[in-house]
C-alpha positions as CSV (number, residue, x, y, z in Angstrom):
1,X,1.9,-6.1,6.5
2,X,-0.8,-8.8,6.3
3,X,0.3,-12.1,8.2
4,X,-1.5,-13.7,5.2
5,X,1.4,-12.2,2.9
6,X,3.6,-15.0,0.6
7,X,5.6,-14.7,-2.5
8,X,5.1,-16.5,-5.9
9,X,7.5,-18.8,-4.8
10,X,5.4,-20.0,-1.8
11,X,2.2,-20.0,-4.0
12,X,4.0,-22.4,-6.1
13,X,4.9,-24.6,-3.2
14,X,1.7,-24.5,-2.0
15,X,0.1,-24.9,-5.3
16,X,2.8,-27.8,-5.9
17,X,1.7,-29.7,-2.4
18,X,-2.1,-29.9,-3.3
19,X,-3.1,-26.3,-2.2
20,X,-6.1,-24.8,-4.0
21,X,-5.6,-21.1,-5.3
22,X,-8.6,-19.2,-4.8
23,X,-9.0,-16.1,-7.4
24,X,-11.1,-13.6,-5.7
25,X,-10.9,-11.1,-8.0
26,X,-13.8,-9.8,-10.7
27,X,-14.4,-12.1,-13.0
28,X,-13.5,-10.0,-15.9
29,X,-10.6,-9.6,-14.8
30,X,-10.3,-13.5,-14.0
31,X,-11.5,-14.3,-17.7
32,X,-8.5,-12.1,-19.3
33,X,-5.6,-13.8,-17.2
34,X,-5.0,-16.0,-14.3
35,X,-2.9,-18.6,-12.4
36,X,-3.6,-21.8,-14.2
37,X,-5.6,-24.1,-12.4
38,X,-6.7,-21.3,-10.1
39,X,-10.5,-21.1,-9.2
40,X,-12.5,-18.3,-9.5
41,X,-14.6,-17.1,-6.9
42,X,-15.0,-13.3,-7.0
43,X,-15.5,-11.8,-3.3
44,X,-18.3,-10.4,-2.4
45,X,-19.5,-9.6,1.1
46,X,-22.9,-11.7,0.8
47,X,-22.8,-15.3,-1.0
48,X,-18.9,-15.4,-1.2
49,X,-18.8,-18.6,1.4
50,X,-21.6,-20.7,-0.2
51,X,-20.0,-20.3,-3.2
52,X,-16.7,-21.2,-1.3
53,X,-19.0,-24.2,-0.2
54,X,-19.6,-25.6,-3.6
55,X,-16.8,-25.3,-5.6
56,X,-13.9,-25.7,-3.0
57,X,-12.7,-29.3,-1.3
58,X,-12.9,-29.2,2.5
59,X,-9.6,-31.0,2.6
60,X,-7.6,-28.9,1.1
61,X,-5.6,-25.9,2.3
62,X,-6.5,-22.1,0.4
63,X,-4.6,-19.6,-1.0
64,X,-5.8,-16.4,-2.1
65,X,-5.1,-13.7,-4.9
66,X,-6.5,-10.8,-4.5
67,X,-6.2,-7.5,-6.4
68,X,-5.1,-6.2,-2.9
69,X,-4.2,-7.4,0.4
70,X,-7.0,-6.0,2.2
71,X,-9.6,-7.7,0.0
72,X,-7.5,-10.6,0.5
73,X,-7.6,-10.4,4.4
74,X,-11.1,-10.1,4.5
75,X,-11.9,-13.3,2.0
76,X,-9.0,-14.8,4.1
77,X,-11.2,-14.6,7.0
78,X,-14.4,-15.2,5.8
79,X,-13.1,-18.6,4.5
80,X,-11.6,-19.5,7.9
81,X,-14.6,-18.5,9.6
82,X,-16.3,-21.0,7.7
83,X,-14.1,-23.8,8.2
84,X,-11.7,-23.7,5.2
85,X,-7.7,-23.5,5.9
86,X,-6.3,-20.3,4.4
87,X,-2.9,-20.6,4.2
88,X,-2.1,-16.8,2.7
89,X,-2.7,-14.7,-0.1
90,X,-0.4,-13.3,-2.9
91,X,1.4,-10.3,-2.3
92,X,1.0,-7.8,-5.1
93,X,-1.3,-9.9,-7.1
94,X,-1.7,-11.5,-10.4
95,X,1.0,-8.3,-11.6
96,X,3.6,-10.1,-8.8
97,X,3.0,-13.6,-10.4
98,X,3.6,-12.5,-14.1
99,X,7.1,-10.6,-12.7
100,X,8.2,-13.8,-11.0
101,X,7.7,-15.8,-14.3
102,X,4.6,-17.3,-13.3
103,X,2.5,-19.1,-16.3
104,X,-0.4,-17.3,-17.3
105,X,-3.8,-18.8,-18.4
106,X,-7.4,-17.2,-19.6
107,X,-10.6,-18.8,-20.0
108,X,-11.0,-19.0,-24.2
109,X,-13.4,-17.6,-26.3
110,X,-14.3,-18.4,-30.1
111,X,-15.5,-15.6,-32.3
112,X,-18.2,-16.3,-34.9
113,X,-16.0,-16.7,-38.0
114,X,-13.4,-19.2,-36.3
115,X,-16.4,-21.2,-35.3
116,X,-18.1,-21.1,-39.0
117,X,-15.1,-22.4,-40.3
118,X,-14.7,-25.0,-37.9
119,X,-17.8,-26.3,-39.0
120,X,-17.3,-25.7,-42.9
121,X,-14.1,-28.1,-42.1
122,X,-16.2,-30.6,-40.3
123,X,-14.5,-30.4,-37.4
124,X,-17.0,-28.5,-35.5
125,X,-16.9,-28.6,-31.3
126,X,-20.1,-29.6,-29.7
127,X,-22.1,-26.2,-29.6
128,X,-24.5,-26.3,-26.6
129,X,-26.5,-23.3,-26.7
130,X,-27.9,-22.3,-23.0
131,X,-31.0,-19.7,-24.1
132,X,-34.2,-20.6,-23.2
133,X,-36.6,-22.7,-25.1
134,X,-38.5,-19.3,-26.6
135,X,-35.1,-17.8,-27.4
136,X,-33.9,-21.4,-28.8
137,X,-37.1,-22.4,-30.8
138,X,-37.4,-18.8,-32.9
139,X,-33.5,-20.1,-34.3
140,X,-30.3,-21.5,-33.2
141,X,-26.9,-22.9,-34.8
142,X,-27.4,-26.2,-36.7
143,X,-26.5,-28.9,-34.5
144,X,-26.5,-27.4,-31.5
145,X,-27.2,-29.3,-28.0
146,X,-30.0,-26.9,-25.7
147,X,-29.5,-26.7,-22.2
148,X,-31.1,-24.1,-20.8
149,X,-29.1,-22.2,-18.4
150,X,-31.6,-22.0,-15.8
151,X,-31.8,-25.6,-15.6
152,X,-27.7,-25.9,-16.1
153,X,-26.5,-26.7,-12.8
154,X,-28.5,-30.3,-12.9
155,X,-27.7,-30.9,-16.4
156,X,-24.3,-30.2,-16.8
157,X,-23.1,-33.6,-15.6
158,X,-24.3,-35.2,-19.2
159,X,-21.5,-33.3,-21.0
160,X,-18.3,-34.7,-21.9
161,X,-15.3,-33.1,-20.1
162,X,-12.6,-34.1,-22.1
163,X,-14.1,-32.3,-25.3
164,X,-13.9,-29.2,-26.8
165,X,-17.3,-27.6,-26.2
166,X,-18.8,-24.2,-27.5
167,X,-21.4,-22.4,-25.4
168,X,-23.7,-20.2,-27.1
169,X,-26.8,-17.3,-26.2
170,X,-27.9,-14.2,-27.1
171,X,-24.7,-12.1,-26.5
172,X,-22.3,-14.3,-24.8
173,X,-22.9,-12.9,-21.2
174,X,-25.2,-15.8,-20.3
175,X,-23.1,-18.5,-21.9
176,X,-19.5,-16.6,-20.5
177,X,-20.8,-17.1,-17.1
178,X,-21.7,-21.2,-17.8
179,X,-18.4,-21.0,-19.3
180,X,-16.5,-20.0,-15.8
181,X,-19.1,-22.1,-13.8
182,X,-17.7,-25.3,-15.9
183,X,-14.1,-23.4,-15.6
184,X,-14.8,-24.0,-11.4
185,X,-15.4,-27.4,-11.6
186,X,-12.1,-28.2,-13.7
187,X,-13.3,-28.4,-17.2
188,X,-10.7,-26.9,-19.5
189,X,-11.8,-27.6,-23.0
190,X,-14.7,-24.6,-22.9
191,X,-15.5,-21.7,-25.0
192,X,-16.9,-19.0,-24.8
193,X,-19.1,-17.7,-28.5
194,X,-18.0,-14.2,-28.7
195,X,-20.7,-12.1,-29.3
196,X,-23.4,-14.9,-29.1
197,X,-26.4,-15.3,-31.7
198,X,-26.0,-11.5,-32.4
199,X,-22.6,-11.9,-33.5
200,X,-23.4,-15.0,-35.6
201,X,-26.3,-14.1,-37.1
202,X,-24.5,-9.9,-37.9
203,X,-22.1,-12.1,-40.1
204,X,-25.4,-13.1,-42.4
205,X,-25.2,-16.4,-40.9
206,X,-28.4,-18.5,-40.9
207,X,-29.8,-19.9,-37.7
């Protein structure tokens, strides 16, 4: 048994006393359903601390989920090697949280009709499309905000994080990703276009 090893009811404690739980699962699983408040960093043998690094707080004690306790042992000691305070992982996983009763979150996503119809109610979301300026210039949602993705992780800063905000590119894998980066850093009120400018522009949408 791994000495990192603790039940939902000690994540919650932990959780409850300021602990920050670390998803280190795939981030399509991560997307579906998670521990609310949980951060996502997916493991992975090279770049898994930096990104540790930039999203975690220093102060604050870690605890894991993992999709099993060996990959949990490993990203356990990786972020102890680099300084962090692991204090265990979930035993059994996200499947162990949901039979103790735990809350269940997932990262939202808007499909192209609910977001048409938003707008045809004026009561659109901000829509910040992060193609580049090629993709953006040849046609894009009326209304929409640019922010290129390559350029996001300066410019982010200038949004608003306590509205409701609709990311948008080609297909949605590009804006999914800004979505979960944003996700990381606390902002809740995020969405994902389903589909992207594909989707939008399949349903005879204008650009």
């Amino acid at each position: 048994m791994s000495d990192l090893a603790m039940s939902a009811a000690d994540l919650r404690e932990a959780q409850a006393a300021g602990a920050q739980i670390v998803d280190v699962r795939g981030s399509g699983s991560y997307v579906g359903e998670h521990v609310p408040d949980s951060i996502n960093i997916p493991y992975i043998r090279h770049g898994f601390t930096e990104q540790a690094a930039f999203y975690l707080e220093r102060d604050r004690s870690v605890v894991l989920l993992a999709d099993s306790m060996p990959i949990a042992d490993v990203a356990g000691q990786a972020l102890r090697n680099a300084g962090f305070s692991v204090l265990g992982a979930l035993e059994g996983g996200i499947s162990a949280w949901k039979q103790a009763g735990g809350a269940i979150a997932a990262i939202g996503e808007v499909t192209a009709a609910e977001l048409e119809d938003l707008i045809e109610q004026g009561d659109a979301p901000l829509i910040v499309d992060v193609r580049e300026t090629w993709e953006f210039n040849a046609g894009h949602i009326g209304g929409s905000r640019h922010m290129p993705m390559s350029q996001f992780t300066r410019t982010y800063r200038e949004l608003p994080q306590d509205a409701s905000v609709v990311f948008v590119c080609a297909s949605g894998a590009r804006s999914g990703e800004v979505v979960q980066f944003l996700y990381r850093l606390g902002y809740r009120k995020v969405y994902n276009l389903t589909g992207g400018m594909a989707e939008w522009l399949a349903g005879r949408r204008r650009a």
